[in-house]
Backbone as a printed PyTorch tensor [residue, N CA C, xyz], in Angstrom:
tensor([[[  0.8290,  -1.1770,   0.0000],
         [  0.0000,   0.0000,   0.0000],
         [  0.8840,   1.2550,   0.0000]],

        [[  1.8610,   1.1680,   0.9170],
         [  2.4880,   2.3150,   0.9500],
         [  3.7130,   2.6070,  -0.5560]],

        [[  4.1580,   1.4920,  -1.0300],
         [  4.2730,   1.5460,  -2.5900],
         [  3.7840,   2.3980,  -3.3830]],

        [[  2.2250,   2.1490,  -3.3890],
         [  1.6530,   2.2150,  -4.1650],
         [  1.2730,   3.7240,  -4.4780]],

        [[  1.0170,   3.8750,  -2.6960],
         [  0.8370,   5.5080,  -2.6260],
         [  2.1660,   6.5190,  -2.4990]],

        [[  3.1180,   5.8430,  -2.5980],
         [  4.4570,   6.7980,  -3.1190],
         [  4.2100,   6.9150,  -4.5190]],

        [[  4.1980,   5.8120,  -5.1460],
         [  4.4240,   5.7750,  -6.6220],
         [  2.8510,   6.6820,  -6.9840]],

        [[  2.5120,   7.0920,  -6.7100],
         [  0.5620,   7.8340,  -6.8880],
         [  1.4750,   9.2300,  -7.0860]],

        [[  1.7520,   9.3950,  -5.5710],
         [  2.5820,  10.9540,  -5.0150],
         [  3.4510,  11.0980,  -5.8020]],

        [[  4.3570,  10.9160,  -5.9620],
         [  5.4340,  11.4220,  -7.0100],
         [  5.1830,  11.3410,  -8.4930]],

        [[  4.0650,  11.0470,  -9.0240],
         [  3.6400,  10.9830, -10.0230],
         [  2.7340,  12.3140, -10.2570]],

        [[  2.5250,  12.9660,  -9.0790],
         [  1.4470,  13.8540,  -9.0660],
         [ -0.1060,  13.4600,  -8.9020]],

        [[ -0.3560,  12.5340,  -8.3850],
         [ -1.4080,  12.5550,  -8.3790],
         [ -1.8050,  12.5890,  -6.5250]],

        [[ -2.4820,  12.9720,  -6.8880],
         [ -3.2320,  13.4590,  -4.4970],
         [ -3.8340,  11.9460,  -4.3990]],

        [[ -3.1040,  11.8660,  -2.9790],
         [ -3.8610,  10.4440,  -2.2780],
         [ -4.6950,  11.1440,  -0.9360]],

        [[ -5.5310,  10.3420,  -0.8160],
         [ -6.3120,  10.3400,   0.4770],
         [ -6.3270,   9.3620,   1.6560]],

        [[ -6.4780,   9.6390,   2.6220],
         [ -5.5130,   8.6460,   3.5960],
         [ -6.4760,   8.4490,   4.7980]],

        [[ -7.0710,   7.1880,   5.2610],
         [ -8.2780,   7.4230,   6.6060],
         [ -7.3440,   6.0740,   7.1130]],

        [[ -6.6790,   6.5400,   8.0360],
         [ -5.6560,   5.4820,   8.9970],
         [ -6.3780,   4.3420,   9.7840]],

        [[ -7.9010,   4.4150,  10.1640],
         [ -8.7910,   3.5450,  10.4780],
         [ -7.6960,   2.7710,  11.7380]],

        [[ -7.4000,   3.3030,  12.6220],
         [ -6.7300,   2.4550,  13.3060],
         [ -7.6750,   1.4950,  14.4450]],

        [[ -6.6160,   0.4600,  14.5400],
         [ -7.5800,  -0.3960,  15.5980],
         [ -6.7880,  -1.0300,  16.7940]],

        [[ -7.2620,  -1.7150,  17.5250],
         [ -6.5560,  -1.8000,  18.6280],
         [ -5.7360,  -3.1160,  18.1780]],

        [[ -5.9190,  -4.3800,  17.4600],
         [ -5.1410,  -5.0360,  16.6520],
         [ -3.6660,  -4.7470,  15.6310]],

        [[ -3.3930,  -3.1500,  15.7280],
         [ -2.2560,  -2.6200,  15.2140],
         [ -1.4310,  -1.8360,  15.9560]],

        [[ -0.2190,  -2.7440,  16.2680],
         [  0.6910,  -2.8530,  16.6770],
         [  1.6160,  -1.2870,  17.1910]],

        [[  2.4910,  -1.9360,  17.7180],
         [  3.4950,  -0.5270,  17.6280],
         [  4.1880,   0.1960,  17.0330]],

        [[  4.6720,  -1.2090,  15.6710],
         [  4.6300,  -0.1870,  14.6470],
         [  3.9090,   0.7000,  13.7520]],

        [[  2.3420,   0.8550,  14.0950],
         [  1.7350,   1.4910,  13.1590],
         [  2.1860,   3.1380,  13.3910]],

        [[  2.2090,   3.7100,  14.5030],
         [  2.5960,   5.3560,  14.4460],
         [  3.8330,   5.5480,  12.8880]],

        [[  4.9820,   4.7720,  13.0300],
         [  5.6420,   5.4090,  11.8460],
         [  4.8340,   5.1910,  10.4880]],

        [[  4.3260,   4.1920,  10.3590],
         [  3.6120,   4.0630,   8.9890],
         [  2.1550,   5.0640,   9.3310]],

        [[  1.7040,   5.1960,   9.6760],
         [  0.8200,   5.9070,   9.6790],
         [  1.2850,   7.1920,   8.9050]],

        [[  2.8060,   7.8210,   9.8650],
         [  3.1060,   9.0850,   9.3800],
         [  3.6960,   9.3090,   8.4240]],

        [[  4.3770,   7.7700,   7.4870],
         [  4.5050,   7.7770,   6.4210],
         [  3.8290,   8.0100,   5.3310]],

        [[  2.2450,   7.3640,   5.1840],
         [  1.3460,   7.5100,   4.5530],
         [  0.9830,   9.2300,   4.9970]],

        [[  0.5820,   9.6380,   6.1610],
         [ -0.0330,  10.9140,   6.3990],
         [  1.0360,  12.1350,   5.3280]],

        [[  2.1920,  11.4550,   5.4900],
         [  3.1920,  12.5080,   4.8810],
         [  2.6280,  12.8690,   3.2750]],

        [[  2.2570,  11.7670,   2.9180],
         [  1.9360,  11.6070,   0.9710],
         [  0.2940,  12.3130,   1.0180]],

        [[ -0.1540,  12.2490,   2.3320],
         [ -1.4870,  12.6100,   1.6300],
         [ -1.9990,  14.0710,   1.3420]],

        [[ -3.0090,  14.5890,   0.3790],
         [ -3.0420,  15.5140,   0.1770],
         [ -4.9320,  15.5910,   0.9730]],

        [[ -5.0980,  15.0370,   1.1960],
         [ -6.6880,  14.6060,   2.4170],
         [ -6.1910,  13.3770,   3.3160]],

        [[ -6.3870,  13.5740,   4.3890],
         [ -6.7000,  12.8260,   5.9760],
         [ -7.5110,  13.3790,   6.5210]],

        [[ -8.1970,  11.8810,   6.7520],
         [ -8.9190,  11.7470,   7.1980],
         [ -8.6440,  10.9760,   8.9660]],

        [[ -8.8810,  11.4370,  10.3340],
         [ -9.0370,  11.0140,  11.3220],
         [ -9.6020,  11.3230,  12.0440]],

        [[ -9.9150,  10.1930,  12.9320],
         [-11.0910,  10.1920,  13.6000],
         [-10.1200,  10.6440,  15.3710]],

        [[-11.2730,  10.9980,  16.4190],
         [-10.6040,  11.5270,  18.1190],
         [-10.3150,   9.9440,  18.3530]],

        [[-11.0100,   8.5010,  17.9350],
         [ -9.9860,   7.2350,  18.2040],
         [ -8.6350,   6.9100,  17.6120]],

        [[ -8.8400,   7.2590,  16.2590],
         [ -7.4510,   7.1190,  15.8960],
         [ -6.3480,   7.6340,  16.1880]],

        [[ -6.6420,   9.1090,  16.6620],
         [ -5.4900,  10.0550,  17.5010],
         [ -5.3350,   9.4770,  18.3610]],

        [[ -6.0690,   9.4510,  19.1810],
         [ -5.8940,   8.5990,  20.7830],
         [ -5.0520,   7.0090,  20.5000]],

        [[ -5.4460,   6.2470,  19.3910],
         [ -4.6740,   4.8230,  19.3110],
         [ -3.4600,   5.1940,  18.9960]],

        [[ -3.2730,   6.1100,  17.8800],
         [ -1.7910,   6.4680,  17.1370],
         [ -0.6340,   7.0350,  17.8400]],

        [[ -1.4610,   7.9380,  19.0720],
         [ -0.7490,   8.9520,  19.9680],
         [ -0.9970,   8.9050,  21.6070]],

        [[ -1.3510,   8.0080,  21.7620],
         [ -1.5380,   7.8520,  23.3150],
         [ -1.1160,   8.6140,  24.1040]],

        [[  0.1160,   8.7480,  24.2830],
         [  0.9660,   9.4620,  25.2040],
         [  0.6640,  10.8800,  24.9420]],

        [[  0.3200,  11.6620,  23.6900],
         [  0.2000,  12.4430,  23.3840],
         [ -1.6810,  13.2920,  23.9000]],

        [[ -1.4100,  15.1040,  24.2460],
         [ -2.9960,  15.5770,  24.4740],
         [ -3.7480,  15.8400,  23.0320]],

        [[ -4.7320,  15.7610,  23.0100],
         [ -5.3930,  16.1630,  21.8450],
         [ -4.7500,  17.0440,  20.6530]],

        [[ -4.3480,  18.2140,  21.3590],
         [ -3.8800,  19.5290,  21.1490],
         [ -2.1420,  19.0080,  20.4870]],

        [[ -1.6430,  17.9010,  21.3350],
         [ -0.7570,  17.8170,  20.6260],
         [ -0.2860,  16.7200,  19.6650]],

        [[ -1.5280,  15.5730,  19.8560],
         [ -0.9870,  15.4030,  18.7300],
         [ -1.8730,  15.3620,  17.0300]],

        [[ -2.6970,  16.6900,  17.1170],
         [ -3.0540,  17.4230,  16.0600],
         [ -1.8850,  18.1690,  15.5830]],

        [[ -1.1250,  19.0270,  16.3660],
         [  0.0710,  19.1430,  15.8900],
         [  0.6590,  18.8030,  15.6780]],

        [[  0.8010,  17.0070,  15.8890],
         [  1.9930,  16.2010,  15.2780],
         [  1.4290,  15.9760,  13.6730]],

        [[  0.6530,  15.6370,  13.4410],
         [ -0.0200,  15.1960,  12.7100],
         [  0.1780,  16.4780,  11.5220]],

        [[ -0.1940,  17.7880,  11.7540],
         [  0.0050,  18.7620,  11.1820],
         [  1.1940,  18.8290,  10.4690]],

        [[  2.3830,  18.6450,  11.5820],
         [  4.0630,  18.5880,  11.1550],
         [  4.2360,  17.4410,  10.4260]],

        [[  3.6070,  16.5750,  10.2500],
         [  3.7410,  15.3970,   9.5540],
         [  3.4290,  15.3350,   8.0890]],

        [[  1.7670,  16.3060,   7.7780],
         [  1.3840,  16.2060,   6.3850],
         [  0.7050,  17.9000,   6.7120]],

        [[  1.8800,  19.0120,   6.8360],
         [  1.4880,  20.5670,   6.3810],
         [  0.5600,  20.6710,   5.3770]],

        [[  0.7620,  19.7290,   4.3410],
         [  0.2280,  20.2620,   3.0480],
         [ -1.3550,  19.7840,   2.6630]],

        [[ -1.6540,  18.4390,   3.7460],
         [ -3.2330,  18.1270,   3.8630],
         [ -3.7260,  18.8130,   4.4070]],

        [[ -5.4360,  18.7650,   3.7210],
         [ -6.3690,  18.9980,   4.2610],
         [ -6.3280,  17.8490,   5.3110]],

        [[ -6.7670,  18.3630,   6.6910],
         [ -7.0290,  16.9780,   7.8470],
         [ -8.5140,  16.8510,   8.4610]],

        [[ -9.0520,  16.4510,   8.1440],
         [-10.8150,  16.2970,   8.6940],
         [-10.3230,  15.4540,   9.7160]],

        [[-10.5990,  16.2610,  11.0910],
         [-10.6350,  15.3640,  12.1250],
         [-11.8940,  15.4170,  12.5450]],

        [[-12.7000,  14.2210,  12.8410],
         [-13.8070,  13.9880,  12.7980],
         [-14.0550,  13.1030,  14.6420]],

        [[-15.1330,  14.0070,  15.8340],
         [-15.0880,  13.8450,  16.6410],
         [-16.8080,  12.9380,  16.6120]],

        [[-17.4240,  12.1300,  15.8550],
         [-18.4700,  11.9260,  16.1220],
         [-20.0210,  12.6230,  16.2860]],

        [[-20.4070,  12.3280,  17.3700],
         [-21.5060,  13.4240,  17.4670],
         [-21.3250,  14.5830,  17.7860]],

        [[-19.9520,  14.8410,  18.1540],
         [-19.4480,  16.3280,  18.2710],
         [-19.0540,  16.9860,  16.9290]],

        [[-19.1510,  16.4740,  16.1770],
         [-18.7870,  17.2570,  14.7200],
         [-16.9330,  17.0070,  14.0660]],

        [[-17.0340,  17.6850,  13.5990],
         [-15.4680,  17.7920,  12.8180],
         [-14.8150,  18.8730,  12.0950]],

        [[-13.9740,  19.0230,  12.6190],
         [-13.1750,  20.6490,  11.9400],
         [-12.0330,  19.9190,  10.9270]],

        [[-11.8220,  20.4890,  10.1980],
         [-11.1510,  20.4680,   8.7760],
         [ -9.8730,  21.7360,   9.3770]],

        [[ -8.8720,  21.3580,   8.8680],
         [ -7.9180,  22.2490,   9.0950],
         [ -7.0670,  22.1220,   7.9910]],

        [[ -6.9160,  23.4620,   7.6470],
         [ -6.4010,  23.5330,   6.3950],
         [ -5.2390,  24.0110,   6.0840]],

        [[ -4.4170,  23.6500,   4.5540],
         [ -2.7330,  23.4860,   4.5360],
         [ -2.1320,  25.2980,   4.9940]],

        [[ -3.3960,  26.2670,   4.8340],
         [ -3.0990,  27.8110,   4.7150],
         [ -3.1010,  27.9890,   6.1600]],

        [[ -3.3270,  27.2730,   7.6190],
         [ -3.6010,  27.1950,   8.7830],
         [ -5.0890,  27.4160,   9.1590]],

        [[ -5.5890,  27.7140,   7.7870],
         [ -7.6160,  28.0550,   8.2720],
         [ -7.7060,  26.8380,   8.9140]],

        [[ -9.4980,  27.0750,   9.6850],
         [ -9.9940,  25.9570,   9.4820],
         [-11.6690,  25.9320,   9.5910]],

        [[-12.3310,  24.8850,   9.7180],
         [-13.7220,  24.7430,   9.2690],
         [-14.3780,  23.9100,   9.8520]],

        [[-14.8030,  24.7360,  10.9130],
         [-15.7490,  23.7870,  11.8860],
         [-17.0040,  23.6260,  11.5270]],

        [[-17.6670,  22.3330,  11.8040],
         [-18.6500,  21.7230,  11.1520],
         [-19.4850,  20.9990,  12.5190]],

        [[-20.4020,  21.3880,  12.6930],
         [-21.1270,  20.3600,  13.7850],
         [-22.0290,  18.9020,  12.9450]],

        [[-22.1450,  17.8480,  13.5890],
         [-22.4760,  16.8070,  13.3150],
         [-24.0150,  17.0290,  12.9750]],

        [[-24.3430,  16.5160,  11.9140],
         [-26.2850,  16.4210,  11.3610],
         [-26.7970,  15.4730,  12.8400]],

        [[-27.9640,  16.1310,  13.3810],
         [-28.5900,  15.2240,  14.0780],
         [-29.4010,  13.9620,  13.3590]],

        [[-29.0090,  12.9890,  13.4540],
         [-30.0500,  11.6430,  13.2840],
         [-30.0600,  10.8040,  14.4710]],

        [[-30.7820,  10.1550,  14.0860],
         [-31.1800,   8.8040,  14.7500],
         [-30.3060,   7.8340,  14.8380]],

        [[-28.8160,   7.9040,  15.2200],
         [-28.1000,   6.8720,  14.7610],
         [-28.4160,   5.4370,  15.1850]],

        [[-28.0370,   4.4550,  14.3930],
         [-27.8670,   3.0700,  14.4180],
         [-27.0770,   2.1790,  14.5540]],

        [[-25.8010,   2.5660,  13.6140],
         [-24.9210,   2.2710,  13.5060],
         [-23.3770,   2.8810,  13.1350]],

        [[-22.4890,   3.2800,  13.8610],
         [-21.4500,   4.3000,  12.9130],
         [-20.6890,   3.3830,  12.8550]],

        [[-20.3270,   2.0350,  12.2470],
         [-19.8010,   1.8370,  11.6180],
         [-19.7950,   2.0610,  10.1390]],

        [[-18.4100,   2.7660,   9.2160],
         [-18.7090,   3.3360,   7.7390],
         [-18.8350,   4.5580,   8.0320]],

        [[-19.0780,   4.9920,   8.9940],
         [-18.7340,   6.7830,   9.2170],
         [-17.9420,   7.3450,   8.4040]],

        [[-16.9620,   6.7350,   9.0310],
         [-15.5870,   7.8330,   8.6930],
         [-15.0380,   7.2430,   7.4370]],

        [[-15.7740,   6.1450,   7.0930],
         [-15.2310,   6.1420,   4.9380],
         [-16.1450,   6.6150,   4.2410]],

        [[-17.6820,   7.0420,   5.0140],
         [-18.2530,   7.5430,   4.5740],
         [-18.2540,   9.2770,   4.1470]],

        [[-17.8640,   9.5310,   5.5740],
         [-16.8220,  11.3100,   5.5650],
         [-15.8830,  11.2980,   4.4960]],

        [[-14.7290,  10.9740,   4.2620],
         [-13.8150,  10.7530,   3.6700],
         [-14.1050,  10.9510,   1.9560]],

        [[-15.2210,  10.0510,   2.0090],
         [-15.9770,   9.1450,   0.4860],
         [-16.8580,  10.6370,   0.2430]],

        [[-17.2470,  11.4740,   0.9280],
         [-18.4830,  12.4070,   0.6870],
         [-17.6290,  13.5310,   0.0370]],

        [[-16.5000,  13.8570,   1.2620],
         [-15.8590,  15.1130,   0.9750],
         [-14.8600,  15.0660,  -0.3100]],

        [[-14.4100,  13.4840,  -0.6930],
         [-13.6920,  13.8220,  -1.8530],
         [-15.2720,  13.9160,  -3.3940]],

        [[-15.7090,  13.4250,  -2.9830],
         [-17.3540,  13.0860,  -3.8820],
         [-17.2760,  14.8160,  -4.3140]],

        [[-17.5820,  15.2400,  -3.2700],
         [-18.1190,  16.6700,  -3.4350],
         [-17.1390,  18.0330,  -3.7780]],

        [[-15.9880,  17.2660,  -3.8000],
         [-14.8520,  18.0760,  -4.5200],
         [-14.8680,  17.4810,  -5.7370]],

        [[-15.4470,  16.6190,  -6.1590],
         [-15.1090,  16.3810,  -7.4120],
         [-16.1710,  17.0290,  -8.2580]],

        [[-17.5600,  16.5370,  -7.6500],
         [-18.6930,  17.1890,  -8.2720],
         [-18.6990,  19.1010,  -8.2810]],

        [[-18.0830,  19.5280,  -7.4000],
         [-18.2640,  20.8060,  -7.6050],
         [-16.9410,  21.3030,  -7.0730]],

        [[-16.0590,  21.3410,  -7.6080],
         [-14.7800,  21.7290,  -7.7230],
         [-14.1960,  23.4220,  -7.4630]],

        [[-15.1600,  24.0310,  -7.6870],
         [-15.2790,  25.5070,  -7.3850],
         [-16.0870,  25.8600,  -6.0480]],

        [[-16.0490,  24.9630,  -5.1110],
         [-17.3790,  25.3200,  -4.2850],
         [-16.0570,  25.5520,  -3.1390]],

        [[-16.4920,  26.2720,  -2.3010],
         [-15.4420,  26.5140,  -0.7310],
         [-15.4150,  24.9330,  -0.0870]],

        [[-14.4910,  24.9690,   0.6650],
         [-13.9770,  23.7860,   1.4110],
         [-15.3780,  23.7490,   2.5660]],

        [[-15.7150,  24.6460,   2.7090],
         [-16.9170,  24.7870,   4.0940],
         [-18.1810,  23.8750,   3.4850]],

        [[-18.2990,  23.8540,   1.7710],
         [-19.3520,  23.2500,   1.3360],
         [-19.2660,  21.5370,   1.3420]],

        [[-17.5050,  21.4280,   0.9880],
         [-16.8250,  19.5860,   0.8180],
         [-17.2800,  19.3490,   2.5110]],

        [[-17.2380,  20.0400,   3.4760],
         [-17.2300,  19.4350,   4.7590],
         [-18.5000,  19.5580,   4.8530]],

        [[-19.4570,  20.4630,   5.3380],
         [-20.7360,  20.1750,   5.0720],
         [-21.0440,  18.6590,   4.7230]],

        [[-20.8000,  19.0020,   3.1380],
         [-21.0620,  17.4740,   2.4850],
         [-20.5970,  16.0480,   2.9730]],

        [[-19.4210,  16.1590,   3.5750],
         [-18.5460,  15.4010,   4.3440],
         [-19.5760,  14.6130,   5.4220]],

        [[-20.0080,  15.5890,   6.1500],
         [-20.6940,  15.2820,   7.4410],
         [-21.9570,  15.2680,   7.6520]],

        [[-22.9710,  15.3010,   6.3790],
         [-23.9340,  14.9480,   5.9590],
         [-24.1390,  12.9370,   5.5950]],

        [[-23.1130,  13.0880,   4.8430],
         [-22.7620,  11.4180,   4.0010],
         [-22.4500,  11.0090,   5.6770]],

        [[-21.3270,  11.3930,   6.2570],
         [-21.3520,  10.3650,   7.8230],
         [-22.5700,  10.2330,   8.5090]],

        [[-23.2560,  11.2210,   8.2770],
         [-24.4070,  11.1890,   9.3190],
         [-25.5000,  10.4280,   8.5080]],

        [[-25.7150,  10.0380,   7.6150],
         [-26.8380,   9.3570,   6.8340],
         [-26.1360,   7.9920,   6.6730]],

        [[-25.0060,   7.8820,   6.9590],
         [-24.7080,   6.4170,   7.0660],
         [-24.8890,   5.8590,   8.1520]],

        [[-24.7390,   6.5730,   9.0390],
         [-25.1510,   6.3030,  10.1160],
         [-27.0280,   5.6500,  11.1050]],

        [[-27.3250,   6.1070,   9.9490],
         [-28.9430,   5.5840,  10.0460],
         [-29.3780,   4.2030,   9.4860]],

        [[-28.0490,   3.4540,   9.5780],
         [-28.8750,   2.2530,   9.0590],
         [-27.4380,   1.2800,   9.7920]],

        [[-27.5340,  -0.1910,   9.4000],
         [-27.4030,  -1.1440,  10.2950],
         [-26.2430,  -1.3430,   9.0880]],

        [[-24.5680,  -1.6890,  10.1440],
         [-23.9470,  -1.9110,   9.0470],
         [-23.0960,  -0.8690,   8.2140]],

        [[-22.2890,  -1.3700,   7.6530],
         [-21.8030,  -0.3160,   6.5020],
         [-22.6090,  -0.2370,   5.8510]],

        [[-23.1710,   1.2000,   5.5610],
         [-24.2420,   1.8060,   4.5470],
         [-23.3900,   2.4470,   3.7540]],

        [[-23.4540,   2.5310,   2.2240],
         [-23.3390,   3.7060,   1.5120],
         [-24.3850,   4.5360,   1.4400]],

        [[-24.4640,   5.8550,   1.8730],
         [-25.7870,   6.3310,   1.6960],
         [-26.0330,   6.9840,   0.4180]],

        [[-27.2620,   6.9470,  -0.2350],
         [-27.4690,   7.8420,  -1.9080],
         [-27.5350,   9.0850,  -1.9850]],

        [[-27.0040,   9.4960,  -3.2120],
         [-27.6010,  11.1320,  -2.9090],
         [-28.2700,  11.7820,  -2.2740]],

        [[-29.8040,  10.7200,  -2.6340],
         [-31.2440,  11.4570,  -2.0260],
         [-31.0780,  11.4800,  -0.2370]],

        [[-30.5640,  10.7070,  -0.0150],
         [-30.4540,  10.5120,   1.5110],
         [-29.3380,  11.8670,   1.7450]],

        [[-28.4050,  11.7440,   1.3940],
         [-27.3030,  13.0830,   1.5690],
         [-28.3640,  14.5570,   1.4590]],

        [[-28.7510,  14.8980,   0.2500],
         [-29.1110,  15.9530,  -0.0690],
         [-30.6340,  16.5370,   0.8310]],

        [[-31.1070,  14.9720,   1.7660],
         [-32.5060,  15.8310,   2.8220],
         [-31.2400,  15.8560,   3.8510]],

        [[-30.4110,  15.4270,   4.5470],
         [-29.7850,  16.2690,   5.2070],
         [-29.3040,  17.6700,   5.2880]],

        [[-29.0060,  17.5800,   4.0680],
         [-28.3990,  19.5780,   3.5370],
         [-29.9170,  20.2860,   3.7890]],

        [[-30.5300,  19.7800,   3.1990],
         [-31.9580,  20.4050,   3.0080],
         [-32.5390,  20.7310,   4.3040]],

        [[-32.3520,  19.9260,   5.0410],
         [-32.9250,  20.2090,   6.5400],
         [-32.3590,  20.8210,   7.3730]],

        [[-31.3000,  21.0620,   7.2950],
         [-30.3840,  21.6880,   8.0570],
         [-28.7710,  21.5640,   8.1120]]])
């Protein structure tokens, strides 16, 4: 994988990176993690994966590791029902509170975030980063309404926007 996404990167093309860590990965995952985080031009992480990747580390710092690691990503850190701020390569950033639903299940969340916000950069390429996250955290939150990894459809994405 990590091959693959060098040979992507130096070719020019942007990778996207959701570290999905779990408690089954080891001690070596922090350097590979920050290997991959280094190539990506989107990361995606979640307040577990910081906490698995960085233990020792406070919130505060190791968003800043993470920062020093891949300057040049966008980083959607994504806190659940608390929402997710986007922090961006210019130091902005873009806080986003979580769509209220009914959740069921968040498993697929956060490939669902990931899956929305690159979706919606692609579909509208001129739109502000505030609109990709929006969109971002709409798609998590409608996946979230069903049992399972859901992909959720447009129509399901777009009554979230619609409603609020």
């Amino acid at each position: 994988m990590v091959a693959i996404a060098e040979g992507l990167h130096a070719a020019g093309v942007p990778v996207s990176f959701d570290p999905n860590c779990r408690n089954l990965m080891g001690a070596g995952y922090p350097p590979l993690f920050e290997r991959m985080a280094a190539l990506a031009a989107v990361l995606k992480i979640s307040d577990e994966d910081l906490r698995q990747i960085y233990p020792e580390l406070a919130t505060g710092d190791a968003l800043a590791r993470v920062r020093e690691v891949a300057p040049r990503a966008t980083l959607l850190y994504t806190r659940g029902a608390d929402g997710m701020t986007a922090y961006l390569a210019d130091g902005g950033r873009v806080e986003q509170p979580a769509f209220a639903v009914a959740v069921v299940d968040t498993v697929g969340a956060g490939d669902a975030c990931i899956g929305g916000f690159l979706a919606s950069r692609l579909q509208s390429p001129d739109a502000g980063v505030e609109v990709h996250v929006r969109f971002a955290a709409a798609t998590a939150a409608a996946a979230c309404t069903r049992a399972g990894a859901h992909a959720p459809d447009a129509a399901q994405v777009a009554a979230l926007l619609a409603a609020g």
